[in-house]
ROZA-846378 format. One record per residue (C-alpha): residue in one letter; z, x, y. Coordinates in Angstrom, 2 decimals, always signed. Layout:
BEGIN
<site><aa>A</aa><w>Z</w><u>X</u><v>Y</v></site>
...
***
This chain:
BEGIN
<site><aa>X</aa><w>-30.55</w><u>+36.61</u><v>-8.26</v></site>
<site><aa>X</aa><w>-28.31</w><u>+34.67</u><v>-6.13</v></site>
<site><aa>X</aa><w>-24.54</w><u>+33.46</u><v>-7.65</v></site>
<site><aa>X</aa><w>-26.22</w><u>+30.01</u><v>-7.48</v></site>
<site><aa>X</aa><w>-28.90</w><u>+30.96</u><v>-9.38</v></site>
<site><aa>X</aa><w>-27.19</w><u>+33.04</u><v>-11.91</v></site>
<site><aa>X</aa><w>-24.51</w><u>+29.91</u><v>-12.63</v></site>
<site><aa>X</aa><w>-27.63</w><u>+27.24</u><v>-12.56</v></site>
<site><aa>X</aa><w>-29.08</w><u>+29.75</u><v>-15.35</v></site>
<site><aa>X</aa><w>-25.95</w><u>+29.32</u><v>-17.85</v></site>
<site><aa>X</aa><w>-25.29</w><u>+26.08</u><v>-17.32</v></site>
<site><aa>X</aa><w>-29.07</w><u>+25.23</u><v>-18.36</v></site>
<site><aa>X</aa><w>-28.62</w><u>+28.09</u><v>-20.99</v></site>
<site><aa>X</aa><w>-25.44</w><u>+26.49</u><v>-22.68</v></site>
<site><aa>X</aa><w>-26.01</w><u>+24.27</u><v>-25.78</v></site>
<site><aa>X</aa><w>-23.61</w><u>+23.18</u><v>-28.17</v></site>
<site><aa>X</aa><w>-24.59</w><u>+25.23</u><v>-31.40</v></site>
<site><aa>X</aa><w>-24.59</w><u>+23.41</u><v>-34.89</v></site>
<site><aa>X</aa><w>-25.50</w><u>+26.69</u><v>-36.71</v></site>
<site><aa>X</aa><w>-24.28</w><u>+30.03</u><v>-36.46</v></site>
<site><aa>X</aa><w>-24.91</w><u>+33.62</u><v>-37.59</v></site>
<site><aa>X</aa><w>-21.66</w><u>+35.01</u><v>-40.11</v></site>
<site><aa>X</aa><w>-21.64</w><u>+38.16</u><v>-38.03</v></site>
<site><aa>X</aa><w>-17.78</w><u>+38.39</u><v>-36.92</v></site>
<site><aa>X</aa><w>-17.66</w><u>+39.07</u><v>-32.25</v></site>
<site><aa>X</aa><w>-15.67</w><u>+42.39</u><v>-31.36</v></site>
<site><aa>X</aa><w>-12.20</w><u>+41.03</u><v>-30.58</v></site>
<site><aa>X</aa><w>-12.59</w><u>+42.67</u><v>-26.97</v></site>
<site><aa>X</aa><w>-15.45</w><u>+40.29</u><v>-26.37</v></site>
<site><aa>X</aa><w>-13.39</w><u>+37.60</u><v>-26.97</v></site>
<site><aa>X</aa><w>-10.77</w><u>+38.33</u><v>-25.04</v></site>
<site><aa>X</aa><w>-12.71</w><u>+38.81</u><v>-22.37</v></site>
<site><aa>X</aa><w>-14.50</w><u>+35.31</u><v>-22.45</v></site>
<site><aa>X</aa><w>-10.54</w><u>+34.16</u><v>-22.17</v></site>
<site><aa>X</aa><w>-9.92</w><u>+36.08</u><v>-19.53</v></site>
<site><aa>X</aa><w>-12.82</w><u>+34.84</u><v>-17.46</v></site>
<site><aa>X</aa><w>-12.29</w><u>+31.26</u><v>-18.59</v></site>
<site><aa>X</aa><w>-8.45</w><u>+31.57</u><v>-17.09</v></site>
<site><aa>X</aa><w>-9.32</w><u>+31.82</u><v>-13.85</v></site>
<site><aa>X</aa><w>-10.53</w><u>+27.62</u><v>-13.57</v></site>
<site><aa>X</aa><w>-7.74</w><u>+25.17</u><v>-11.18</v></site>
<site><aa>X</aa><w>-5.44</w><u>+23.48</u><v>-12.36</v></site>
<site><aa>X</aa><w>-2.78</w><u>+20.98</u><v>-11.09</v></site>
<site><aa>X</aa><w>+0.14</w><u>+22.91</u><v>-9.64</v></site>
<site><aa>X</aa><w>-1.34</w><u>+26.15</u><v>-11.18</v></site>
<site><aa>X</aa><w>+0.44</w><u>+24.93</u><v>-14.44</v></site>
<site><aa>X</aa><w>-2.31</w><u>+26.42</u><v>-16.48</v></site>
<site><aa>X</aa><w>-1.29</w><u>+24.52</u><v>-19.90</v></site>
<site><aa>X</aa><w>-4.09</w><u>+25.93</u><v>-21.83</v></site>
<site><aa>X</aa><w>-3.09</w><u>+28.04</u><v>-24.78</v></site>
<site><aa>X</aa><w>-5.83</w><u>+29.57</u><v>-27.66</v></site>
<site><aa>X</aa><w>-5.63</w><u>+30.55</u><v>-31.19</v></site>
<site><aa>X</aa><w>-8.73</w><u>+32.23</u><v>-32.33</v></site>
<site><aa>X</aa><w>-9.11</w><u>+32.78</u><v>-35.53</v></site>
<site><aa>X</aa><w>-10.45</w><u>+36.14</u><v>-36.96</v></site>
<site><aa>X</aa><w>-13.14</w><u>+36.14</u><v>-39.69</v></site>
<site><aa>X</aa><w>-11.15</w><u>+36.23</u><v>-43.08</v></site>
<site><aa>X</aa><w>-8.81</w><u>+33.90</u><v>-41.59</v></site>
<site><aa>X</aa><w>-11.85</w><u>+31.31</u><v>-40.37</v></site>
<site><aa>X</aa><w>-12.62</w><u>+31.25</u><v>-44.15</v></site>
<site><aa>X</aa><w>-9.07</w><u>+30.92</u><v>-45.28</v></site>
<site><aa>X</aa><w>-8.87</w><u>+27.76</u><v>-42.76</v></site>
<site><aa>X</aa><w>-12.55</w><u>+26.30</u><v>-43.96</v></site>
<site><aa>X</aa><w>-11.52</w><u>+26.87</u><v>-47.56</v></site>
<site><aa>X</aa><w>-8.33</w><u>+25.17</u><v>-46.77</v></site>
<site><aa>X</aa><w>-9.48</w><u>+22.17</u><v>-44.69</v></site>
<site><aa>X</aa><w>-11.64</w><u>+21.61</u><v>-47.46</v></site>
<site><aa>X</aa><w>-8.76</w><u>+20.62</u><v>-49.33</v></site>
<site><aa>X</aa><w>-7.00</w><u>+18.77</u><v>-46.85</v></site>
<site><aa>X</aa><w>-9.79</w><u>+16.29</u><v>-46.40</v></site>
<site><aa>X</aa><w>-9.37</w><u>+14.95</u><v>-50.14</v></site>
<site><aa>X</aa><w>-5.94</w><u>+13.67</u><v>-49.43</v></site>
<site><aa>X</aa><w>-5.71</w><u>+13.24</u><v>-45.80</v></site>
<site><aa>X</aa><w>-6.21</w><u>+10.52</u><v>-43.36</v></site>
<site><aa>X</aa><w>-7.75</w><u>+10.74</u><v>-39.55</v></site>
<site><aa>X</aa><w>-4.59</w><u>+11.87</u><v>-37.34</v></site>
<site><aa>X</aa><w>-5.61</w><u>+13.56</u><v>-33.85</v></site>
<site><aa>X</aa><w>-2.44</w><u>+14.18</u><v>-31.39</v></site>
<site><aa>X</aa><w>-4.85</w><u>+12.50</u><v>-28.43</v></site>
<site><aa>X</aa><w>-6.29</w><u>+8.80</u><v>-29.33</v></site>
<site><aa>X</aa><w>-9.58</w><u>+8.96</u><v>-30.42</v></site>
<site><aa>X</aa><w>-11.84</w><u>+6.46</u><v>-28.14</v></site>
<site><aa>X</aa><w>-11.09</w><u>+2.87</u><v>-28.77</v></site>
<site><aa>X</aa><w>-15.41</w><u>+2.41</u><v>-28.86</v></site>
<site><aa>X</aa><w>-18.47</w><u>+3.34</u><v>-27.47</v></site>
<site><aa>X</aa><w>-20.63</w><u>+0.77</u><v>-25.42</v></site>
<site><aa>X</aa><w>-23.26</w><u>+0.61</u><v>-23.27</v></site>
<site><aa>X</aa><w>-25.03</w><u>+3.63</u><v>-21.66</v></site>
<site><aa>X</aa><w>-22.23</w><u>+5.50</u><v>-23.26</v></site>
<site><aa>X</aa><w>-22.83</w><u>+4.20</u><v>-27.12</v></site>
<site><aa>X</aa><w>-26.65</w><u>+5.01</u><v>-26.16</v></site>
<site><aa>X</aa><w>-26.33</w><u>+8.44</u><v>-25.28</v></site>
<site><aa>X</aa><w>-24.18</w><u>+8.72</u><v>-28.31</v></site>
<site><aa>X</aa><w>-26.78</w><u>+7.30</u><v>-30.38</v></site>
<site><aa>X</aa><w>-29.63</w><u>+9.65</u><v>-28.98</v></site>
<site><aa>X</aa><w>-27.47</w><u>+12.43</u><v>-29.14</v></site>
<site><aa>X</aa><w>-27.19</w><u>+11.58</u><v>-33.22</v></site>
<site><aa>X</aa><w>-30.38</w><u>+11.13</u><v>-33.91</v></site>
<site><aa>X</aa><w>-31.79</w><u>+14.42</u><v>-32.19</v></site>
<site><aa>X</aa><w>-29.55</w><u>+16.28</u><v>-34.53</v></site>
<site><aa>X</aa><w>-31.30</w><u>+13.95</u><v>-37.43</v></site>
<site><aa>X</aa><w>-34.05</w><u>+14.37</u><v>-36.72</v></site>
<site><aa>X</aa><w>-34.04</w><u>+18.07</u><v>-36.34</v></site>
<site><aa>X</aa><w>-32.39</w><u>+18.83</u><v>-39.88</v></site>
<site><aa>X</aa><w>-34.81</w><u>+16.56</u><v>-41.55</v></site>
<site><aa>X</aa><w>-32.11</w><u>+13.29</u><v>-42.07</v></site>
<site><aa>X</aa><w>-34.31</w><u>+9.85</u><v>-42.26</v></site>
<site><aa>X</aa><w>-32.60</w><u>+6.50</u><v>-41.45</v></site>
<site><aa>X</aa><w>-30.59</w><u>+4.73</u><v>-44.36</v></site>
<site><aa>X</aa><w>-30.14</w><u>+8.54</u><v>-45.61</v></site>
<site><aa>X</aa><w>-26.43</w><u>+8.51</u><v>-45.70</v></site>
<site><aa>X</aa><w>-26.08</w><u>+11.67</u><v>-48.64</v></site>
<site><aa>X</aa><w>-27.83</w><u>+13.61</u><v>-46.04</v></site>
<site><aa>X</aa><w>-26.09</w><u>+11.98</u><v>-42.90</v></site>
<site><aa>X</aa><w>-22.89</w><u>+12.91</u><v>-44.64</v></site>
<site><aa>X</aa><w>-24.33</w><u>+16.47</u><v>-45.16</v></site>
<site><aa>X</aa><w>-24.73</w><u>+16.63</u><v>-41.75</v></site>
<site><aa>X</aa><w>-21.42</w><u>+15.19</u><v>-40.98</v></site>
<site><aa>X</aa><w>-18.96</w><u>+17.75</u><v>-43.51</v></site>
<site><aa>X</aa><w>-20.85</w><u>+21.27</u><v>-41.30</v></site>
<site><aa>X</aa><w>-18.39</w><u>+19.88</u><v>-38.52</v></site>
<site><aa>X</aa><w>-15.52</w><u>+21.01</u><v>-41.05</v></site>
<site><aa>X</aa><w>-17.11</w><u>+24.11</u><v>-42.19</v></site>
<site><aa>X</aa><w>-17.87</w><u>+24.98</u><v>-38.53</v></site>
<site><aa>X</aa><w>-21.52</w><u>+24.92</u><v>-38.40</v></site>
<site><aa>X</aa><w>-20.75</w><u>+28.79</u><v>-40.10</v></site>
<site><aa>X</aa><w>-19.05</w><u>+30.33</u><v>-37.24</v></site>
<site><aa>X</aa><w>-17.08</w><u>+33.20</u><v>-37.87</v></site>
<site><aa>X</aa><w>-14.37</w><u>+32.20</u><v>-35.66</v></site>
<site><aa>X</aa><w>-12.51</w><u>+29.40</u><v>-34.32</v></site>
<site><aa>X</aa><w>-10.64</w><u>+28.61</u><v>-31.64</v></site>
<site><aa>X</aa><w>-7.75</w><u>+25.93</u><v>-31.61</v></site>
<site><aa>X</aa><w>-7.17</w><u>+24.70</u><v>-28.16</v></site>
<site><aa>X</aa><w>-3.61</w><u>+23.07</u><v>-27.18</v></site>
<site><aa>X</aa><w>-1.99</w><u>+21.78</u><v>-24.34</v></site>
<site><aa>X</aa><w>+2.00</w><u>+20.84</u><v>-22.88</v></site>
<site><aa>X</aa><w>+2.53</w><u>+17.73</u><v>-24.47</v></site>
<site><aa>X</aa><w>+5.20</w><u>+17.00</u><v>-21.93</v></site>
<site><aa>X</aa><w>+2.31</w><u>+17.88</u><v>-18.77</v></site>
<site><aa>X</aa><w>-0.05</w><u>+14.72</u><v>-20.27</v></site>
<site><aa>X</aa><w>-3.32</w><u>+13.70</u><v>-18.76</v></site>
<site><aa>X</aa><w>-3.05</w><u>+15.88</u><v>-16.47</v></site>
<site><aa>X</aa><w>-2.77</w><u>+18.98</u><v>-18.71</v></site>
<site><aa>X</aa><w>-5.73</w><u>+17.16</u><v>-20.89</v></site>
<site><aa>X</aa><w>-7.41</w><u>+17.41</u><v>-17.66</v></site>
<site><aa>X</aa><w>-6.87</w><u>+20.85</u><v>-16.80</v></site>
<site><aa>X</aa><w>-7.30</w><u>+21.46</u><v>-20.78</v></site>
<site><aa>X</aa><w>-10.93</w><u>+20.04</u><v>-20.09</v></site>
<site><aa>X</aa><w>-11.70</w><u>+22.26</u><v>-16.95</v></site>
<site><aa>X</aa><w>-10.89</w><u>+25.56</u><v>-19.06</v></site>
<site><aa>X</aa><w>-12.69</w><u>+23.93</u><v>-22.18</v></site>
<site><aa>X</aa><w>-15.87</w><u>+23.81</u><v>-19.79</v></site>
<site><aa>X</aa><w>-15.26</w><u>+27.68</u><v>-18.39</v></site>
<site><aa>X</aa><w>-14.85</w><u>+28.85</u><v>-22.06</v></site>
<site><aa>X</aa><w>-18.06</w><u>+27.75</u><v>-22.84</v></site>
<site><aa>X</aa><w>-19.71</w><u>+29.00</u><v>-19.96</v></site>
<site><aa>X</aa><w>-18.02</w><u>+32.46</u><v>-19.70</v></site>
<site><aa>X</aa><w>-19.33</w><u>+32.83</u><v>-23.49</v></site>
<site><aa>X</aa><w>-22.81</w><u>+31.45</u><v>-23.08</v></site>
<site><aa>X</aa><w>-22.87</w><u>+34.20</u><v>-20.12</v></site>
<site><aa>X</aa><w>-22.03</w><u>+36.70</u><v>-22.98</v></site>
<site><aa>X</aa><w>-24.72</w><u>+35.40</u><v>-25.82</v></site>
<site><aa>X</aa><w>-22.00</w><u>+33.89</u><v>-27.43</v></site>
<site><aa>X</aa><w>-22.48</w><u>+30.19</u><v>-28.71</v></site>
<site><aa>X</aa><w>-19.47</w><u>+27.58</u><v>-29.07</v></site>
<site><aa>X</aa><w>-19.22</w><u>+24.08</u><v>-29.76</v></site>
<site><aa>X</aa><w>-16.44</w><u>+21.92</u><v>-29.03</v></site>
<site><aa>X</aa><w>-15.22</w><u>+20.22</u><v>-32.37</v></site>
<site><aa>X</aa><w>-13.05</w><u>+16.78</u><v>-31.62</v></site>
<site><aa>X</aa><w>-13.80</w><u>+16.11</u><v>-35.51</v></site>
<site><aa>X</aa><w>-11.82</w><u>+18.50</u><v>-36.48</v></site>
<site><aa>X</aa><w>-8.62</w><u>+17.46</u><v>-34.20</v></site>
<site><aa>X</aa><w>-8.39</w><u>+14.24</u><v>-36.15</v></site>
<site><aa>X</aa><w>-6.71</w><u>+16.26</u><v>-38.71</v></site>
<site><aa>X</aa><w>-3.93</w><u>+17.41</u><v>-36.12</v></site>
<site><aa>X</aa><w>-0.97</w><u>+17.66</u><v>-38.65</v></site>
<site><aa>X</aa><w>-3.03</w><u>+20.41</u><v>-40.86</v></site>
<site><aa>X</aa><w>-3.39</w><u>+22.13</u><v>-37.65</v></site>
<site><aa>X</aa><w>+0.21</w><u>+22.19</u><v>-36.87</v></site>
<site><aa>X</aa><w>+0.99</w><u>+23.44</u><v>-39.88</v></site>
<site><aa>X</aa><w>-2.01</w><u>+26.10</u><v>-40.45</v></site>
<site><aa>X</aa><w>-1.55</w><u>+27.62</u><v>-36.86</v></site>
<site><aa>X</aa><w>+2.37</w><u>+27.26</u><v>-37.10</v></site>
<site><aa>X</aa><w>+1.76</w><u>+25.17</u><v>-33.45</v></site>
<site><aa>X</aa><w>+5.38</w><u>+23.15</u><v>-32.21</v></site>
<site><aa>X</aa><w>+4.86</w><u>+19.95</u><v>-31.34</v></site>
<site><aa>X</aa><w>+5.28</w><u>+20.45</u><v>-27.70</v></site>
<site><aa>X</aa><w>+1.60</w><u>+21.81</u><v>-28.24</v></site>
<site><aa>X</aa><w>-1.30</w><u>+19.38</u><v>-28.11</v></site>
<site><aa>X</aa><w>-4.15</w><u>+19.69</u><v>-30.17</v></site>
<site><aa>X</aa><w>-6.95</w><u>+18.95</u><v>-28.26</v></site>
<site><aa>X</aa><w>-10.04</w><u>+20.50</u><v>-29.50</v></site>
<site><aa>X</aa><w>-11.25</w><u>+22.92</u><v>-31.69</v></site>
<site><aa>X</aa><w>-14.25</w><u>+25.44</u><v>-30.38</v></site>
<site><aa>X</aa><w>-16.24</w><u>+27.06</u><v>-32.95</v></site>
<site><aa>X</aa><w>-18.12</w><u>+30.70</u><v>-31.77</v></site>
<site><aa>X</aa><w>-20.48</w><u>+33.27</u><v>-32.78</v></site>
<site><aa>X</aa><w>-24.48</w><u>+33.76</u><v>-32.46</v></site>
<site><aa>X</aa><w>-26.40</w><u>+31.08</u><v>-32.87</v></site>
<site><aa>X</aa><w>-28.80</w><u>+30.72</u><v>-35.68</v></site>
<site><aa>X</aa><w>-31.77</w><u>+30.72</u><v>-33.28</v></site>
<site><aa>X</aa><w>-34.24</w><u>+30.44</u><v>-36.13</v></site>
<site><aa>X</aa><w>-32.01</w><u>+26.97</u><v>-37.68</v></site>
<site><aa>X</aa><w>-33.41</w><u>+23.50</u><v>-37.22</v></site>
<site><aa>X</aa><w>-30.35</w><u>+21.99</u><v>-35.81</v></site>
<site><aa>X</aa><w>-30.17</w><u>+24.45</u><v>-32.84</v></site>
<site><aa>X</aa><w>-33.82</w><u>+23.24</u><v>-31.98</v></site>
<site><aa>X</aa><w>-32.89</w><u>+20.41</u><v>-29.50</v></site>
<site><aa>X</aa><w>-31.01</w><u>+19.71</u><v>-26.41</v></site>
<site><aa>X</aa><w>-29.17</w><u>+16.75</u><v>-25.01</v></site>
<site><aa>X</aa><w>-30.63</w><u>+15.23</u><v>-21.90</v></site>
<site><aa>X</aa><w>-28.26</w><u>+14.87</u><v>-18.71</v></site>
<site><aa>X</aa><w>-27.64</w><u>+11.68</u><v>-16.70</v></site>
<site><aa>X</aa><w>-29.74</w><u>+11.05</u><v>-13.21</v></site>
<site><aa>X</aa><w>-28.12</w><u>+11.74</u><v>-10.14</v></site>
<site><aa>X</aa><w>-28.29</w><u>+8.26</u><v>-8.98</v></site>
<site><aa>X</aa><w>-25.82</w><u>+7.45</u><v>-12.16</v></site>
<site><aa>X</aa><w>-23.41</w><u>+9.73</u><v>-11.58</v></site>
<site><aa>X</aa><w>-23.54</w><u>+10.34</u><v>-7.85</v></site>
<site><aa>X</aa><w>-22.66</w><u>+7.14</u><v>-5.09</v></site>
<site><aa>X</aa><w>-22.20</w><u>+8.12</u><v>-1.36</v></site>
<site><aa>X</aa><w>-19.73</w><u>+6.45</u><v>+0.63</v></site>
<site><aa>X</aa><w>-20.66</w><u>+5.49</u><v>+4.19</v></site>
***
């Protein structure tokens, strides 16, 4: 298999997994999705990116604790939140929503179960480990950007190991819990959390997958 090939293989492999297996990863396989993920550009080599992962024990302190926070605690991330969705963009959002829905068994007008749905983000999905992803504050957009680059290798370096991940922005809205749970300054960013484990192959909600724009949306040639 070509290095074409084998990349076009993960990147069709990769999912973002709403249901995960409690089995804790060897600490050595993390680190080594890390180190792979590293290796992405970024402007001036800055490399802003910094991880806490979380080991099992300490996922369910922070779930158990979270928990909590959300009775008294208001929506805070450290990066605006988009000001709305419209268009092709609130469509795909939609779609996106509804696949999940539909998959776990929630109807329309079913808000109980909606909201279900809705509170796995904060107990991620069951993973047995998270991983809180900051950035420079001073660097801005540009170490968001960079931030996003290694986001994207992270994935793919684990979904080359069997691992599963999803990216969690719900659970940067509560940015000040974070701080103060990870003991982050704020010169750090928090701009996503990643949940990771196995997947729950045999679970409803990893049945599904997203569909991807056409070329001739995303791609215009000049001249």
């Amino acid at each position: 298999m070509s290095d074409a090939e084998a990349l076009s293989r993960i990147l069709a492999a990769r999912y973002s997994c709403r249901a995960f297996r409690p089995d804790p990863l060897p600490m050595a396989l993390i680190e080594e999705i890390v180190a792979e993920a590293r290796k992405v550009p970024s402007w001036c080599n800055a490399q802003p990116w910094q991880l806490v992962v979380t080991s099992a024990p300490e996922t369910d302190r922070l779930r158990s604790e979270l928990a909590q926070e959300m009775t008294r605690a208001s929506h805070t991330p450290d990066i605006p939140f988009p000001e709305r969705y419209s268009g092709i963009y609130k469509a795909r959002r939609s779609t996106c929503g509804w696949q999940l829905y539909d998959a776990v068994g929630v109807e329309k007008g079913d808000r109980d179960g909606s909201h279900r749905q809705m509170m796995e983000n904060f107990r991620f999905f069951g993973a047995p480990h998270v991983a809180v992803l900051t950035s420079a504050a001073e660097l801005g957009p540009y170490g968001l950007v960079d931030c996003g680059g290694f986001l994207s290798a992270l994935t793919l370096a684990a979904a080359a190991r069997g691992v599963a991940t999803i990216p969690q922005a719900a659970l940067a809205s509560h940015a000040p819990f974070l701080h103060r749970f990870f003991e982050l300054p704020q010169e750090r960013t928090v701009v996503c959390v990643v949940s990771l484990g196995r997947a729950d192959e045999a679970h409803p909600a990893n049945s599904f997958r997203t569909a991807r724009a056409e070329m001739g949306e995303i791609l215009r040639w000049q001249g």
